[in-house]
N, C-alpha and C positions, 0 to 999 in steps of 0.2 A: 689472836684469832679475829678474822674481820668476820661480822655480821650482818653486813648489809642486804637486804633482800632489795631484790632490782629484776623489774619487767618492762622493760622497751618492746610493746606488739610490732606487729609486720602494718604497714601503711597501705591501704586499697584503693583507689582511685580509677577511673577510667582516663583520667590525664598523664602526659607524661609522669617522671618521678626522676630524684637525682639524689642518691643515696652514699654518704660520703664521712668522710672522720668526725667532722665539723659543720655542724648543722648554717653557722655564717655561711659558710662553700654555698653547702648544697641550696642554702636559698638563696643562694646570688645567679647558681647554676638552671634553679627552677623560673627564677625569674623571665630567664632567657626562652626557657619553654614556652611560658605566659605570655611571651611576648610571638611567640611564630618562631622560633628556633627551635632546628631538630638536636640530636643527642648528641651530635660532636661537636656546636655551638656550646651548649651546654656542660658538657666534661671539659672543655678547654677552658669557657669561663671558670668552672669550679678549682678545677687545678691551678691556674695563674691565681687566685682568691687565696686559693689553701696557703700559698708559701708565704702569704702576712699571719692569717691567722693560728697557723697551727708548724713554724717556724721550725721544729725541732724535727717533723717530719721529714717534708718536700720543700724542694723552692728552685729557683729559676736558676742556682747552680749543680743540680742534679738529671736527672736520668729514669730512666724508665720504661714502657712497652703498653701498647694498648693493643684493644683487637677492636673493627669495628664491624657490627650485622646491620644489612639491609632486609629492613623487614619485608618487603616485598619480592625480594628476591631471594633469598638467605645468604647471596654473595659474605663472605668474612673476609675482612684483610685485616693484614698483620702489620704492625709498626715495631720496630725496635729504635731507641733514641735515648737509649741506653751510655754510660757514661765509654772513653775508653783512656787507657795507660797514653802517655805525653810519648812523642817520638822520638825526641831525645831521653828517653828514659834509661838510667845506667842500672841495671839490677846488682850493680856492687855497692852500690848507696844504699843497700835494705841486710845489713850483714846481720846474721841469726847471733844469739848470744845465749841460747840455749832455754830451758824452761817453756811456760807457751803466756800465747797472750793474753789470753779470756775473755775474749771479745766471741763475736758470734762463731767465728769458725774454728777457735783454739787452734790456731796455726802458731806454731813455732815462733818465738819472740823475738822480736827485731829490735836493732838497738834504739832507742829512746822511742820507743814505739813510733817511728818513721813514716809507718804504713798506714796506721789508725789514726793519728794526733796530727794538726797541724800543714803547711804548705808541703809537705815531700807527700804526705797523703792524696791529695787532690787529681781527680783526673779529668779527662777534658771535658767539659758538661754536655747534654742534647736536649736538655729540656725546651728549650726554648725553640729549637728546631724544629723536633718534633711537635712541638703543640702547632707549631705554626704550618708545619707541612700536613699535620692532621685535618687542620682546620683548612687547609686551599683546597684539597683531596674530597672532602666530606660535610665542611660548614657551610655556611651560606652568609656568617657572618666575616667582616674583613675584620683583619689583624689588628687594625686598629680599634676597633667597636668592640672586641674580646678582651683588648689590654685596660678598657678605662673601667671597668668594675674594681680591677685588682687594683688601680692606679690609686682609685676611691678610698678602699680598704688600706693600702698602703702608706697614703697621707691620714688619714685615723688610727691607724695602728693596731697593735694585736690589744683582745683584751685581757685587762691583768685581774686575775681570779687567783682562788686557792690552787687550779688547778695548772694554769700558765706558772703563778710560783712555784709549784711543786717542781715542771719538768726543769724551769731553771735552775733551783738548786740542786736538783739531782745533778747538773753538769757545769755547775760556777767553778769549781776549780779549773776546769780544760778551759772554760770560757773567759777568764781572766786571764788564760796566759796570750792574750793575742787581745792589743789595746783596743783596735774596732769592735773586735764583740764584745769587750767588758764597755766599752761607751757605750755601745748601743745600747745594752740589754740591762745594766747595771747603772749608765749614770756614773755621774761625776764623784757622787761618793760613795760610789763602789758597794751600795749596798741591795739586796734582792726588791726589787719591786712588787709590792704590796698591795693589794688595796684595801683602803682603810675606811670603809663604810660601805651605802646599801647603793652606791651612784657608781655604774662600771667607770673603771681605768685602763684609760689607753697609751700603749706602749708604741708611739708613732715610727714608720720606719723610710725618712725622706730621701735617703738614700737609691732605697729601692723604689720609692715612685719617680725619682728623677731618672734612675735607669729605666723602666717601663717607659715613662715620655720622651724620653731618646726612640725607643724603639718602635712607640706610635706614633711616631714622626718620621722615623726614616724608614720602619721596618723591622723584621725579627730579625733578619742576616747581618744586621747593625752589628749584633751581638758576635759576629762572629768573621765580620770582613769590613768594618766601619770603627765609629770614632769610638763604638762601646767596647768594641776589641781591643783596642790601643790604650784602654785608660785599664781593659781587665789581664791583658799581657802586662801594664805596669806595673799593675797593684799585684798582679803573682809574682814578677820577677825580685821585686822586692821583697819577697818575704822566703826566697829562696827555691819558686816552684823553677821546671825546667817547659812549664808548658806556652809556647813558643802562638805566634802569627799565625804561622804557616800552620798548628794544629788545629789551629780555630778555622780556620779559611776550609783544609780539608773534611771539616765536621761536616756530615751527613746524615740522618735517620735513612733508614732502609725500608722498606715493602718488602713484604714478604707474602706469598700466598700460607693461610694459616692451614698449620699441622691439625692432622683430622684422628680422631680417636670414635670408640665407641664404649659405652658400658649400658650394659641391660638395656639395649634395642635403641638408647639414643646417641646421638653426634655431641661431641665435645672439640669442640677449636679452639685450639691453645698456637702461644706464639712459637715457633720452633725453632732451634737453635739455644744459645746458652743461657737458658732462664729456668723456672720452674718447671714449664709446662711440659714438656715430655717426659719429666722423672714421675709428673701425677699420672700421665697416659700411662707410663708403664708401673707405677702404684696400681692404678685401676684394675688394668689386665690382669696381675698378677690376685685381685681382688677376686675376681670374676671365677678365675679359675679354680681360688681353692676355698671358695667360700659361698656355702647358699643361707640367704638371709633367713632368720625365723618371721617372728609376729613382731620383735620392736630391736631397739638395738641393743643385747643383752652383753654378759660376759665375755659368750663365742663371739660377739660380732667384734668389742674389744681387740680379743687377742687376735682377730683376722687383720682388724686395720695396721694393728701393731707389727703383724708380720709380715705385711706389703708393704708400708712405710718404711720399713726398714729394708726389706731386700732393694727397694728401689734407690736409697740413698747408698749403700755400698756402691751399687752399680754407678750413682752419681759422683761422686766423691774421688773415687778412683779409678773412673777413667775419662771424665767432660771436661771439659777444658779450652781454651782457644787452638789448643795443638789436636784436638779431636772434633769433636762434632760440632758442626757448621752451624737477727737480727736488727739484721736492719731497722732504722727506724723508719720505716714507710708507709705510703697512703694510699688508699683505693678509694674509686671512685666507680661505680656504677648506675650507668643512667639508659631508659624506656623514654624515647619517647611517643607521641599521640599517635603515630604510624605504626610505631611497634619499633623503630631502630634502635638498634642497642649497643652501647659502647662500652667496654671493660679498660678501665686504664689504672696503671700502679705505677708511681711515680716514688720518687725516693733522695735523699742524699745521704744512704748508707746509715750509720751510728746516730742516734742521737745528737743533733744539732751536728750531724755531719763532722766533718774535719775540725771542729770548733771555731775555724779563720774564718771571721766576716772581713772582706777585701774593702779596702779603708774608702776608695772614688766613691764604688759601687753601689755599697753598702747591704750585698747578699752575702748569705752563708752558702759555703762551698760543700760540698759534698767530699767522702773520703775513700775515693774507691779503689783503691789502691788494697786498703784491708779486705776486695774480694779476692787479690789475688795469692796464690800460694808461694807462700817466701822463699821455698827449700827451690832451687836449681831441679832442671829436666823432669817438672811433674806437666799434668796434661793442662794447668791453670797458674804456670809458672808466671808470675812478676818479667814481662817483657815489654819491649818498647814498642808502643802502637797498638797493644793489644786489645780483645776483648774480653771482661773478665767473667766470670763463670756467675750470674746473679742468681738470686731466690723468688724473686718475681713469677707471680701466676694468674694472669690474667686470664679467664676462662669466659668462651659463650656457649649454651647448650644450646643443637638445637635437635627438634624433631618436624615432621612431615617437610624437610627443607625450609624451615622458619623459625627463627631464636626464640628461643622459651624463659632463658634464663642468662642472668648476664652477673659474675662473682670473682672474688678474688679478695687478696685481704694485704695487711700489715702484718708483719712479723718474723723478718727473716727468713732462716732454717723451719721457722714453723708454721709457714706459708701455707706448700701445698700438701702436708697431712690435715689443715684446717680446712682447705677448698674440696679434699678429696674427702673426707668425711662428712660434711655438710651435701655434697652431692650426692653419697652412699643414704642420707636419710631421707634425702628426697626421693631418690629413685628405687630404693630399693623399701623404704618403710610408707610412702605417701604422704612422707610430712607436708604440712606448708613450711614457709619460711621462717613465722616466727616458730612454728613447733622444733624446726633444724637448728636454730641457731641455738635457743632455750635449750638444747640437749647436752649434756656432760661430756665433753670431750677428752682425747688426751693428746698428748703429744709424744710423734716419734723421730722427728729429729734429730735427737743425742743419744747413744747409749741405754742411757736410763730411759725409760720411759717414764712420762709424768701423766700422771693419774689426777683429771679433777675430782678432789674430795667430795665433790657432791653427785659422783653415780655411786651406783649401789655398792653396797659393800666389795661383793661378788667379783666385781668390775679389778678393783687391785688386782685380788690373790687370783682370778685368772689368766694374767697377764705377766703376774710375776712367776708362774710357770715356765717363763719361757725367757723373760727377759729381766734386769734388774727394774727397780720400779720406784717411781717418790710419788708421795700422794701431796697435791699441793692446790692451792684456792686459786679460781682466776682471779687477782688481783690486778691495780692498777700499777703498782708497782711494788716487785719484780713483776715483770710483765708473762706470764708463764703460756699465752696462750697467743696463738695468734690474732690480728683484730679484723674479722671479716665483714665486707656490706654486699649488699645483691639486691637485685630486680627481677622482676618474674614476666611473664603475661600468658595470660589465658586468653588464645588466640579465638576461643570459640565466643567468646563474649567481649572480648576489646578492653578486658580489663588486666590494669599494671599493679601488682604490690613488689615493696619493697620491704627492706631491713637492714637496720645499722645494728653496730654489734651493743648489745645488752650493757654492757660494763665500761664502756666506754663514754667520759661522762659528756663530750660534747658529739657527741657522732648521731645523727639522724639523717628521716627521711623526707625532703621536700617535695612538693606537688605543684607542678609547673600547670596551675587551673588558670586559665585566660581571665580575665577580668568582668568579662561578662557572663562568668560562668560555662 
């Protein structure tokens, strides 16, 4: 039984704010604030920062979707840059061998696990694209002035804490089987890196600042029709991926105009198409319909969320897919800036430490996205060649009187957008603030079972287990039961920005992008 009592408050400033897994990020990201950078300088600084510091996340071989608001207008656009399946992809190289996997999606078990572990896992990246196409669209910083913080961070390395050991050994076996990630992360003799006193330890990563100074040298599309292409089509081919020149060259992020929702009289814009955000719109709706809130969020509110979470993922599950409508270990980032702009970005490479292959030139971890897709033949999120696969991602902005209010979205897989939808349910429907939303006892409906945090009220189970099976379980650090969400706020009537990072998360905070002179 963990005992930890832990209160992380909501952050208030009338300054921007950049609220993120990893408090290094977000004050690399606020800095940028400080400096005269609006919120998409700032989320693209913090996301290129995150993939040293917080490795097993994000990094620059993964994928993702952001939304971004203009506060004076309340214009939204949408970003997908999202990962996709290699064009030469055979789906008879993924043969089922029966059982399942127990990975996030418990799909059907693929032989030597193909689809999750290693180079047959790997699909084409966008991060890089999309940070960069976010940033010409919306920054004001140039590609190269957003790549030298990370570059910084990248020749210093990540720091080696209890809590960096912890996510390594959680995944040293996967991580020893592929020689670049046991060099890097491991060292020469192969043992967990420690640190052995009260003076931080850095896990330097030169790899990856030499690719970043490749790419602020010639560009981000380096990465994807230049010399950083040629050396990251080597290092895949060699280790048996099928992702080709030609798929790097076709790599594109998308715009999109963002998908509009509403609940209890406000606007919600989510990205549309194959991510979270529509299965929360239609969470919502069906929230709305069959549920009127009381005084706080009690039992009944419980089994309401439990029963739109759930109708909405049947609906998801079987029938979304690339042949339909048009846990992860991942990172959110949510940043206000001094104008009010607001950006939602979820960035990701899938599993924990991704596919576990760091690609030997390069020296990044790859992402495994291949385990978003479903293994079994002619389902609507089938394993195809070029596809795009069905993600969990839920970047959300709310807004009201045509002006974002709120900008949310979290880590955590399948248990994404029952965290995003329920945190918005206590805002809008109880008048929480932010820290009072987050601080609330959540549960998760995701799987089956519903999982019940041990610390609501009694009540809270046995009215849920009414209706569905039920586990009552601690938000821990690991097993990870809960999703990890952060947000931004503002209160347009005073000019004032709060934020919050998730409570239990031990390096996740909120930074304040305050100018220097106050």
């Amino acid at each position: 039984m963990q005992t930890w009592t832990i209160h992380r408050g909501e952050i208030v400033s009338p300054h921007g704010l950049v609220a993120a897994q990893n408090m290094e990020a977000a004050s690399a990201g606020a800095a940028v604030l400080a400096a005269g950078g609006n919120a998409m300088d700032a989320a693209v600084v913090t996301a290129l920062v995150l993939a040293t510091v917080e490795p097993w996340l994000s990094g620059l071989g993964g994928g993702g979707f952001l939304l971004h608001a203009e506060g004076a207008t309340g214009q939204v656009s949408a970003l997908d840059f999202n990962v996709r399946a290699p064009g030469g992809l055979d789906p008879d190289d993924y043969p089922l061998i029966g059982g399942r996997d127990g990975d996030w999606f418990d799909w059907p078990a693929v032989e030597g696990d193909r689809n999750i572990i290693g180079y047959g896992s790997i699909c084409v990246p966008g991060t890089i694209a999309g940070l960069a196409e976010a940033l010409a669209r919306h920054g004001t910083l140039s590609w190269a002035e957003a790549a030298a913080p990370a570059i910084a961070f990248a020749e210093r390395g990540m720091v080696v804490d209890w809590f960096s050991s912890l996510c390594l050994a959680i995944d040293a076996t996967g991580l020893k089987r592929f020689p670049a990630a046991a060099a890097l992360f491991f060292g020469p003799d192969g043992e967990l890196p420690v640190a052995k006193g009260p003076d931080e330890a850095y896990l330097p990563m030169p790899g990856q600042a030499a690719l970043l100074r490749r790419l602020q040298a010639n560009g981000a599309r380096d990465f994807y029709e230049g010399d950083s292409a040629a050396i990251l089509v080597r290092d895949l081919a060699e280790g048996g991926s099928v992702i080709s020149l030609a798929d790097l060259a076709a790599y594109q992020p998308t715009w999109h105009e963002a998908r509009r929702g509403r609940y209890r009289g406000h606007e919600l814009a989510v990205v549309p198409g194959l991510n979270g955000g529509p299965s929360l719109l239609r969470a919502l709706e069906v929230l709305e319909e069959t549920w009127t809130p009381g005084a706080m969020p009690d039992a009944d509110a419980a089994l309401a969320y439990a029963s739109a979470f759930r109708a909405s993922y049947r609906e998801r599950l079987n029938r979304k897919g690339h042949a339909g409508e048009g846990g992860d270990c991942t990172t959110h980032v949510s940043v206000v800036d001094g104008a009010g702009n607001m950006v939602s970005l979820t960035n990701t490479i899938l599993s924990r430490f991704g596919s576990k292959v760091v690609l030997p030139e390069t020296g990044i971890l790859m992402n495994n996205g291949m385990m978003w897709f479903d293994p079994r033949r002619n389902m609507p999120n089938s394993i195809s060649p070029g596809a795009r696969p069905l993600a969990n991602m839920c970047p959300v902005i709310m807004m009201h009187d045509g002006r974002p209010t709120l900008a949310i979205g979290a880590a955590g897989g399948r248990m994404i957008f029952p965290a995003v939808g329920q945190i918005l349910s206590h805002v809008l429907d109880f008048g929480m603030s932010l820290d009072e939303a987050f601080q609330t006892p959540r549960l998760d409906a995701s799987s089956p079972t519903i999982k019940v945090n041990r610390a609501a009220p009694p009540d809270v189970g046995a009215r849920v287990a009414t209706r569905f099976p039920v586990e009552l379980v601690s938000d821990t650090l690991y097993p990870v039961n809960f999703a990890i969400p952060s947000a931004v706020r503002r209160d347009w009537s005073g000019g004032v920005n709060s934020g919050m990072a998730h409570q239990t998360s031990p390096w996740a905070g909120v930074a304040v992008g305050e100018p220097a002179d106050g």
